[in-house]
Residue, then its C-alpha position, 0 to 999 in steps of 0.5 A: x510722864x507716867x501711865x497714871x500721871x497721863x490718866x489723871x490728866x486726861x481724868x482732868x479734862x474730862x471732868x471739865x467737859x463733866x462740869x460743863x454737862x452738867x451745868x446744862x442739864x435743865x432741872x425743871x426737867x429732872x423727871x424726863x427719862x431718855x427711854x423707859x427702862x433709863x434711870x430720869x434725867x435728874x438722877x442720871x446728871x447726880x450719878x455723873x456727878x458723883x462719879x466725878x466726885x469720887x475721882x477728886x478724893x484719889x487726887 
């Protein structure tokens, strides 16, 4: 197995565990920020998640 091959599998685990973060994130609490310089929590779980979205074009 190739170096890439071993990336975008382990990239594929990882996005399981993604997934299962973000279905937990509570978003009648979007607005709550982890600290005060922090981006709130709804925007954070939509930057995750764009992250993994890119990831699934290069597939």
């Amino acid at each position: 197995m190739t170096i890439g091959k071993k990336f975008l599998k382990e990239l594929s685990l990882e996005s399981e565990v993604t997934r299962r973060y973000l279905e937990s994130v509570p978003f009648d609490k979007k607005a709550f920020k982890p600290a005060e310089k922090s981006e709130t929590l709804g925007r954070l779980a939509i930057h995750v998640a764009e992250i993994t979205a890119l990831t699934r074009r290069t597939d």
